[in-house]
C-alpha positions as CSV (number, residue, x, y, z in Angstrom):
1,X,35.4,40.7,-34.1
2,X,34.3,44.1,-35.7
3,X,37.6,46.2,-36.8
4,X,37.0,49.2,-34.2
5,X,40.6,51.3,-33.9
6,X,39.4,54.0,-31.8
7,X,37.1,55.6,-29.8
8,X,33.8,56.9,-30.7
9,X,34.4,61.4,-31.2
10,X,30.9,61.9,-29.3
11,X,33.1,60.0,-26.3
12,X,32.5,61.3,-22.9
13,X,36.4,62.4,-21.5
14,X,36.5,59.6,-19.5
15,X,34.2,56.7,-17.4
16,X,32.5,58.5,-14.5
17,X,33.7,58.0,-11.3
18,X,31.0,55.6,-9.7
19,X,30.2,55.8,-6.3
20,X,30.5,51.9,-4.2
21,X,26.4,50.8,-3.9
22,X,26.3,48.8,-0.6
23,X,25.1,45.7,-1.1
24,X,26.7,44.6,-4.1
25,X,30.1,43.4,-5.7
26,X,31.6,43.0,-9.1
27,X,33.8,40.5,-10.9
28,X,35.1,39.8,-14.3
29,X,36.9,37.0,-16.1
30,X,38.9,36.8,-19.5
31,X,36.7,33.2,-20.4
32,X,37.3,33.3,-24.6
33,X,33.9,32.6,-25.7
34,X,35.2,35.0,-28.6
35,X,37.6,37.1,-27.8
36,X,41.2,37.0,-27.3
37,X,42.9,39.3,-25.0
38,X,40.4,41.0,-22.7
39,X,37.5,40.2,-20.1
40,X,34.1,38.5,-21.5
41,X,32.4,37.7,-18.5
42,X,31.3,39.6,-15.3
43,X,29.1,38.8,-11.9
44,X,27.4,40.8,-10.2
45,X,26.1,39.6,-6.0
46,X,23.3,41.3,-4.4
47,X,23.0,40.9,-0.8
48,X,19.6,39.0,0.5
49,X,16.7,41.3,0.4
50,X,17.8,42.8,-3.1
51,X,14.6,43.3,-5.1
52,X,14.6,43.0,-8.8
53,X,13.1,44.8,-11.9
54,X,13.7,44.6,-15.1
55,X,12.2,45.3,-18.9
56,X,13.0,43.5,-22.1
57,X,12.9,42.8,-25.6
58,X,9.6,42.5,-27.2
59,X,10.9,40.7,-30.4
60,X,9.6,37.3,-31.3
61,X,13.2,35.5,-31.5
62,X,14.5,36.9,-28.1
63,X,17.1,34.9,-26.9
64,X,17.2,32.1,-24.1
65,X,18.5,34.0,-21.0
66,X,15.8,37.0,-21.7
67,X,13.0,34.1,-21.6
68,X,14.5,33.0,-18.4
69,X,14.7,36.2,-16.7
70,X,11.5,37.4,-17.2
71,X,10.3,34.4,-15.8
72,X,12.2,35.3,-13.0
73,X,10.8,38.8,-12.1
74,X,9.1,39.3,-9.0
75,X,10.4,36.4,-7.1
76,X,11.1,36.6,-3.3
77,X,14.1,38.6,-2.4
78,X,15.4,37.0,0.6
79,X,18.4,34.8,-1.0
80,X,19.9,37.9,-2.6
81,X,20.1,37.2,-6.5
82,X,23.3,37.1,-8.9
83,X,23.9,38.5,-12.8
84,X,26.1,36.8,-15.1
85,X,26.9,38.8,-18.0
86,X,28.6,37.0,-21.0
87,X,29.7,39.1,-24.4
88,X,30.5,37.5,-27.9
89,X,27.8,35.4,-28.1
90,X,24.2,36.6,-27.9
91,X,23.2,32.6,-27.2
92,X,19.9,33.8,-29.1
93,X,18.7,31.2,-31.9
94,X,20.4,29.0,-30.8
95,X,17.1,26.4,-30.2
96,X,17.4,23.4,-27.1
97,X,20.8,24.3,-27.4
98,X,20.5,28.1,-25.8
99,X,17.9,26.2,-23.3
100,X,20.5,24.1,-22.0
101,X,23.5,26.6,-22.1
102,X,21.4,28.9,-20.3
103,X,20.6,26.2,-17.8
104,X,23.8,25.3,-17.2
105,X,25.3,28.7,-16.9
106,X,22.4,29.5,-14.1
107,X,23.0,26.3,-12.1
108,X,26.5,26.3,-11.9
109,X,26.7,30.6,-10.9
110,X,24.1,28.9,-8.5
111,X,26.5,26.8,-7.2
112,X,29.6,29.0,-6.9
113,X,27.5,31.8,-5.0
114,X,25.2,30.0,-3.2
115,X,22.2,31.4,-4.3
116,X,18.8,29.9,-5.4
117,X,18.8,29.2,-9.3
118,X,15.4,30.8,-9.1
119,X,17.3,34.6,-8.2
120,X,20.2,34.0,-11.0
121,X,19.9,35.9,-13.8
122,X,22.2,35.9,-17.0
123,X,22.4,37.7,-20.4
124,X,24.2,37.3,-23.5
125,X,25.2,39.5,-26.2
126,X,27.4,39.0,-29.8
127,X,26.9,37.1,-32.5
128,X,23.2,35.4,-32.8
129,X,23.5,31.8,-33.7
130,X,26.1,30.3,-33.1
131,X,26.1,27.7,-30.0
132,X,27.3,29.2,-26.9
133,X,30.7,27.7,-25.3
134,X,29.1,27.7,-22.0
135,X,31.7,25.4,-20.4
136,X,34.3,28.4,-21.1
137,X,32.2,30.1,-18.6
138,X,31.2,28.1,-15.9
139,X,35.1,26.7,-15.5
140,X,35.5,30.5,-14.3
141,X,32.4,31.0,-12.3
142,X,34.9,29.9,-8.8
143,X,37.3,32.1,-10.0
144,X,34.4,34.7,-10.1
145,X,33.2,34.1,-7.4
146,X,36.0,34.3,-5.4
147,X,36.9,37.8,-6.8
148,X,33.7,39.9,-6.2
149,X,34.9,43.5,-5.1
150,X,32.5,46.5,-4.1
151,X,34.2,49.0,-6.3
152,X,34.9,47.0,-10.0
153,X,31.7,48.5,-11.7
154,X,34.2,50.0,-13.8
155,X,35.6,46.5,-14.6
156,X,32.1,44.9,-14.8
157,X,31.2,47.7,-18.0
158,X,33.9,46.7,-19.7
159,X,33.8,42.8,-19.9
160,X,30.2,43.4,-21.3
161,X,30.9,45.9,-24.7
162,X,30.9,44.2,-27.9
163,X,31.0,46.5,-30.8
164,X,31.0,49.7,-28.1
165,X,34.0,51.9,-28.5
166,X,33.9,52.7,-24.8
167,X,32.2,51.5,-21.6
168,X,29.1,53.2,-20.4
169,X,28.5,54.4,-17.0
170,X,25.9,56.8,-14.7
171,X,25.2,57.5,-11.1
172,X,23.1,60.2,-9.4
173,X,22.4,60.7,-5.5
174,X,19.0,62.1,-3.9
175,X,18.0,63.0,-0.7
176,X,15.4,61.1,1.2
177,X,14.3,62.2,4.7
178,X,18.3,63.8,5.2
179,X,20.1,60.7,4.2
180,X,21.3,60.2,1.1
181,X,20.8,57.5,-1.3
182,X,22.5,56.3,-4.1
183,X,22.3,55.0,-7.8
184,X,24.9,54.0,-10.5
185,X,24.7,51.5,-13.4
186,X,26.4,51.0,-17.0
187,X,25.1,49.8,-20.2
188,X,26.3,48.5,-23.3
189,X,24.8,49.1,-26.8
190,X,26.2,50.4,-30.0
191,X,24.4,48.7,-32.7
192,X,20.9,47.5,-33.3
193,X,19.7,49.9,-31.2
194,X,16.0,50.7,-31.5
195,X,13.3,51.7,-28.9
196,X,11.5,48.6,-28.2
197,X,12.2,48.4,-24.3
198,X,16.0,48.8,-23.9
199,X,17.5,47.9,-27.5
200,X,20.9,46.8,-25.2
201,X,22.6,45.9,-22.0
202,X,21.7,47.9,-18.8
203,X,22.5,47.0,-15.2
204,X,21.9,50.0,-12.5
205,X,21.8,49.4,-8.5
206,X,20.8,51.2,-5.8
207,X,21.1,51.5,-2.1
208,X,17.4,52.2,-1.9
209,X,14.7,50.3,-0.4
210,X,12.1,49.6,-2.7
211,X,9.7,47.0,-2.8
212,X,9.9,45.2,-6.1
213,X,6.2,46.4,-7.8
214,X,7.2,49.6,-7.4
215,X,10.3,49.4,-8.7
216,X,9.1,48.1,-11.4
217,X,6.6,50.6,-12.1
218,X,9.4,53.0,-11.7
219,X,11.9,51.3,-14.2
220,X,9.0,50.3,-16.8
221,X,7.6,54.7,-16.8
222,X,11.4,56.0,-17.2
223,X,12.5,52.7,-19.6
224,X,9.8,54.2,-21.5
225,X,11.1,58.1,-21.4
226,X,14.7,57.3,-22.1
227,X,15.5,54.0,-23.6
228,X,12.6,53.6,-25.8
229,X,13.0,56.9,-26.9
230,X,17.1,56.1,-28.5
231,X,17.4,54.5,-32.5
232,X,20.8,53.8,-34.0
233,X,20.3,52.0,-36.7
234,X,15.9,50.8,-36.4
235,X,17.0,47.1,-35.4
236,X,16.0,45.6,-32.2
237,X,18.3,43.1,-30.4
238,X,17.3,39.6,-29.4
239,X,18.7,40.4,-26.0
240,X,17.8,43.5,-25.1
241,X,17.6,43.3,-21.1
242,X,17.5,46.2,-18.5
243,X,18.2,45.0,-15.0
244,X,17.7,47.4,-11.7
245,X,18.6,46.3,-8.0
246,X,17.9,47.8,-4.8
247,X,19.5,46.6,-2.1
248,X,18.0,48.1,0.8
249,X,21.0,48.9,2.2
250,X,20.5,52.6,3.0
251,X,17.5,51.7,5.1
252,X,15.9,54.5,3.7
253,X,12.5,54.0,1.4
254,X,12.7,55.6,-1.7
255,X,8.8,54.1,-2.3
256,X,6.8,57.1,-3.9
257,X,9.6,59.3,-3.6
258,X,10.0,61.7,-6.4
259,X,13.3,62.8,-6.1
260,X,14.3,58.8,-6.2
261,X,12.1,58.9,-9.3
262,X,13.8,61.6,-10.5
263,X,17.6,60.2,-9.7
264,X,16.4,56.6,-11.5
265,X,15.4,58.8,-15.0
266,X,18.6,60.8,-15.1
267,X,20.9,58.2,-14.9
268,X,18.7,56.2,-17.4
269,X,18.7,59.4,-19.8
270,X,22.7,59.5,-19.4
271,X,22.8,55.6,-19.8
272,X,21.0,56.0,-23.1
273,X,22.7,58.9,-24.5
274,X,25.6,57.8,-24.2
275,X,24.3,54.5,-26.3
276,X,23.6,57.2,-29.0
277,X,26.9,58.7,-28.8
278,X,28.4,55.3,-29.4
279,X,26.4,54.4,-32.0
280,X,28.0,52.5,-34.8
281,X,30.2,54.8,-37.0
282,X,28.9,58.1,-35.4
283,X,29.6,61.3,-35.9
284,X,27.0,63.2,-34.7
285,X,24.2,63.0,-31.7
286,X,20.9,64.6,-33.0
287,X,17.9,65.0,-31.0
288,X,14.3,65.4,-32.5
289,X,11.9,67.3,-31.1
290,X,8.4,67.0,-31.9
291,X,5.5,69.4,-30.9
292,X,1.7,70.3,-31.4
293,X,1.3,66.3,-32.7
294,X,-2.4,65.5,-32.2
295,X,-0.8,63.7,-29.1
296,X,1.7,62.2,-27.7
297,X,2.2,58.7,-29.1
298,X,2.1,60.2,-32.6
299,X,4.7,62.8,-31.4
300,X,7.0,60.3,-30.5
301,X,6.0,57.9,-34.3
302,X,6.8,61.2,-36.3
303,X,10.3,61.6,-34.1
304,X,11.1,58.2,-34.6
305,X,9.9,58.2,-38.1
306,X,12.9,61.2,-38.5
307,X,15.4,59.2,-36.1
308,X,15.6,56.3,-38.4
309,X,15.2,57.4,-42.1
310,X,18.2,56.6,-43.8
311,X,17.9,59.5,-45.9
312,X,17.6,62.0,-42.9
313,X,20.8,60.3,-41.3
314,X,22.8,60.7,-44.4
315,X,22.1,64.0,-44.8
316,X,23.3,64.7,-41.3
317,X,26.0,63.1,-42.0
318,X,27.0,65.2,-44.5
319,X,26.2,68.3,-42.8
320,X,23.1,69.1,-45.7
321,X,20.4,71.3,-44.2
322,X,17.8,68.8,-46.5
323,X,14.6,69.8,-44.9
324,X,12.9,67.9,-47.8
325,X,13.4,64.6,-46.6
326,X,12.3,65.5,-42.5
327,X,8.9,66.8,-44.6
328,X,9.1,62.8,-46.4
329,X,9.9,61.1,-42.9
330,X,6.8,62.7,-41.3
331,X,4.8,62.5,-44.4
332,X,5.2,58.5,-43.9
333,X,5.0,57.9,-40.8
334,X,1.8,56.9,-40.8
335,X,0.8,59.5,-37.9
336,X,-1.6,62.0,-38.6
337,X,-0.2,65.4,-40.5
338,X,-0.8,68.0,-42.3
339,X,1.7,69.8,-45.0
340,X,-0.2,73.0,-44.5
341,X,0.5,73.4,-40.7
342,X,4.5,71.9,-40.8
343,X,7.4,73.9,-39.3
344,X,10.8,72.9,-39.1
345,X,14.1,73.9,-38.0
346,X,17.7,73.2,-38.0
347,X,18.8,74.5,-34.4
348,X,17.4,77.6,-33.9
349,X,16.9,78.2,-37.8
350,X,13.5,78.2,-38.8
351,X,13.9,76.5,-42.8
352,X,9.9,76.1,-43.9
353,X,6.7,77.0,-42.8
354,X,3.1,76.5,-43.6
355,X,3.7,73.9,-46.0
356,X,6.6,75.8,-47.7
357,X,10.1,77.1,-47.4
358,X,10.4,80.0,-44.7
359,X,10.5,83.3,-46.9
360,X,13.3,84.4,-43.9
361,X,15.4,81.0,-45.0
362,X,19.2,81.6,-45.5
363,X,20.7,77.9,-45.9
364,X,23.9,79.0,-45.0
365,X,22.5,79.8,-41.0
366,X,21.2,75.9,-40.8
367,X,24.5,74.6,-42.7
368,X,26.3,76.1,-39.8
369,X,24.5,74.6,-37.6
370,X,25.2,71.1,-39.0
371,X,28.8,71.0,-38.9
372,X,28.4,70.4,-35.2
373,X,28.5,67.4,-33.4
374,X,25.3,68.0,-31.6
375,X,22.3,68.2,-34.3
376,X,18.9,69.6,-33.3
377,X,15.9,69.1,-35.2
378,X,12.6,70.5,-34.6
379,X,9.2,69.8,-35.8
380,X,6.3,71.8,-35.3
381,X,2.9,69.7,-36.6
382,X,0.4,72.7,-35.6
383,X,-1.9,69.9,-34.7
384,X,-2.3,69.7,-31.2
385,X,-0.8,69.1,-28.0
386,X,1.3,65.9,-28.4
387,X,5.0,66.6,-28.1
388,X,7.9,64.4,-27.6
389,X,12.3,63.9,-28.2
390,X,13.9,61.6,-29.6
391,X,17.7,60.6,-30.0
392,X,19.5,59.3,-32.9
393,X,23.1,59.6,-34.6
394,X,24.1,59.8,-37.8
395,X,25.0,57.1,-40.3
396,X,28.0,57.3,-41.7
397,X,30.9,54.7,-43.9
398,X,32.0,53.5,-40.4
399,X,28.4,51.6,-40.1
400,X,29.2,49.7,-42.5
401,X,32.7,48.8,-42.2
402,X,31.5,47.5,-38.8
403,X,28.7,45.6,-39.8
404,X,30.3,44.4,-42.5
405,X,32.9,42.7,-40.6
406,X,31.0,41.8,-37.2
407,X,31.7,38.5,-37.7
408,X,35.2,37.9,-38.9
C-alpha cells in the first residue's frame, strides 16, 4: 500500500453531512483482500423499483466487473438491484480468472440479498493484475448483509478509497411540485484520473422517480460536464464506473425536471472536484478556462491539452507565472489556433496578448497569484465561440513517492 501520512491540504474540513436516501442501505466489511486494519468492502441495497444508470470506462483493457455492468444497464427494476464495492484489487487483467471472480462475487451477493444476479452490480479498484481473493469477500457477504443501515454512506465512502487521502461525498435537494427530493453520493479517485467517462469510483442515489432512459440521458449529459471534464495525472483507469439509483421513493417524478437536472450536475461537479483536490501529491486545484475556441470540443482539447502538460503542472507547482509553456500546450494540441489572436492570464492578470507578452505585464502581479492554492488560468483563442473549464492539480514530489510505492 502507497505511503500516504496525511491528508490532502486542498481537503474539504470535514465529510458532508449526508442526508438518509429512502430506499437504500449501506454496509461495510474489513475482508483483507489487501489491506490490513480498515474496511475493503461495502454493499449497497436498493429497494425493488430502483432504476439504474451508469457510464464507464472507454479503455480497451477495462476490467471484468465494468464488462458486466454494462451488460447490466437497462434491465427491469422490479427485484431492486445491489452494489458490491471491493478496494485493493482492481480485478482488471486478470483474464478467465477476473471472469470467474466476478461471477462468483455476483452470485454469491445474489444469494445473501436475494436479489436476481441479473440487478447485482460490483466494481473493483487497486492494483491491476493480480488475481482477486474473491473468497475473502464472499465469506463476508452474510455478514453484509445482515448489517445494511440507512445512514452508513459515510462508512460505505470509506471502505472504497485506495490511494485517496480522504473520503468523498455530495448531496443537494430540489423542489419538485412542493415536495422535496433528494440526492447524495461519494466517489473515490486520486490517481489515474483522466476525462474518459468517470476516470474513478462514483455511487449517487436518489429518492426520485425516474424512469431508467432518462436517467441515463441525465447522468451520460452531466458525466460529460463534470467528470470528463477532471485530469490528474492523463491516465485512465481500467475501472472507471459511475453508478446513479433512483429509488422512487419520494413518489415524486423528477422526469424532465430541471431543477432535478440541475441538483444531479452539482453534486456531480462537487463529486469531481473534490477528485481534483485529492489528486495524488496535490498542492494546488487549478481550473482552465478556455474561450473564443472555434467551438466547443476544441475548447475543451486546448483545456485539457493545459490540464495535463507536465510542464504546465510543474510550473504550478512551483508557483512560476511560465506563460510560455500554456502558449506550447495549446500550440500542440492539435486544435485549431492561432499565435496572433492568443490571450492569457494568470487570475485576473493579463501576461500576453496578440501573440506577445502584454506591454501592461508585471510578473510579480501573476506570481502572487500562484502562491495560492486555487490556480486560475485563462485562455482567450480570439477564434470563435467555443468555450469550455477544465480542472487539474498540480504535480508535485508527492506523485511520485506514491506511485512509486503503490505496490509495496
Amino acid at each position: 500500500m502507497a505511503k500516504i501520512t496525511k491528508v490532502s491540504p486542498l481537503a474539504p474540513a470535514a465529510f458532508p453531512d449526508l442526508p438518509v436516501i429512502d430506499g437504500v442501505t449501506f454496509s461495510t466489511v474489513a475482508a483483507g483482500v489487501k489491506y490490513t486494519g480498515r474496511t475493503d468492502v461495502m454493499l449497497a441495497h436498493c429497494v425493488p423499483g430502483t432504476t439504474i444508470a451508469g457510464t464507464f470506462t472507454r479503455s480497451a483493457t477495462r476490467s471484468a466487473p465494468v464488462l458486466d455492468c454494462q451488460a447490466k444497464l437497462g434491465g427491469p427494476s422490479d427485484d431492486g438491484a445491489a452494489i458490491l464495492v471491493n478496494s485493493g484489487n482492481s480485478n482488471a487483467f486478470t483474464g478467465r480468472n477476473g471472469l470467474a471472480a466476478t461471477d462468483a462475487i455476483v452470485q454469491a451477493t445474489a444469494k445473501a440479498t436475494g436479489i436476481p444476479a441479473a440487478r447485482v452490480f460490483t466494481a473493483s479498484t487497486g492494483v491491476i493484475g493480480e488475481p482477486l481473493p474473491f473468497e475473502r469477500i464472499t465469506a463476508k457477504l452474510s455478514e453484509l448483509n445482515d448489517t445494511l443501515s440507512a445512514d452508513r454512506m459515510a462508512d460505505a465512502a470509506r471502505a472504497i478509497m485506495t490511494t485517496d487521502t480522504y473520503p468523498k461525498g455530495a448531496s443537494a435537494t430540489c423542489d419538485i411540485h412542493g415536495k422535496e427530493v433528494k440526492i447524495a453520493g461519494f466517489a473515490k479517485g486520486s490517481g489515474m484520473i483522466a476525462p474518459d467517462m468517470a476516470t474513478m469510483l462514483v455511487y449517487i442515489f436518489t429518492d426520485a422517480r425516474i424512469n431508467q432512459a432518462a436517467l441515463q440521458a441525465l447522468t451520460s449529459q452531466a458525466c460529460d460536464e463534470t467528470f470528463n471534464c477532471i485530469t490528474v495525472d492523463s491516465d485512465t483507469s481500467t475501472s472507471d464506473s459511475l453508478l446513479v439509483a433512483a429509488t422512487g421513493t419520494s413518489g415524486v417524478d423528477a422526469t424532465s425536471d430541471p431543477g432535478f437536472q440541475a441538483a444531479l450536475h452539482d453534486v456531480m461537479l462537487d463529486l469531481a472536484h473534490q477528485v481534483v483536490r485529492d489528486g495524488e501529491g496535490a498542492t494546488k486545484f487549478v481550473e482552465i478556462v478556455v474561450t473564443g475556441a472555434v467551438d466547443n470540443a476544441s475548447a475543451k482539447t486546448h483545456g485539457l491539452s493545459i490540464a495535463n502538460s507536465p510542464l504546465v503542472k510543474t510550473a504550478i507547482a512551483g508557483e512560476d507565472p511560465n506563460w510560455g509553456r500554456v502558449v506550447m500546450a495549446v500550440g500542440k494540441s492539435g486544435a485549431p489556433a492561432d499565435r496572433d489572436t492568443l490571450s492569457i492570464w494568470f487570475g485576473d492578470t493579463l501576461v500576453a496578448e496578440n501573440g506577445w507578452v502584454s506591454p501592461d505585464y508585471v510578473e510579480a502581479d501573476a506570481a502572487a497569484h500562484m502562491k495560492s492554492d486555487h490556480i486560475r488560468i485563462r485562455v482567450d483563442c480570439g477564434m470563435g465561440d467555443g468555450t469550455a473549464t477544465v480542472w487539474t492539480c498540480d504535480l508535485t514530489h508527492g506523485y511520485i513517492e506514491i506511485n512509486a510505492d503503490y505496490r509495496s
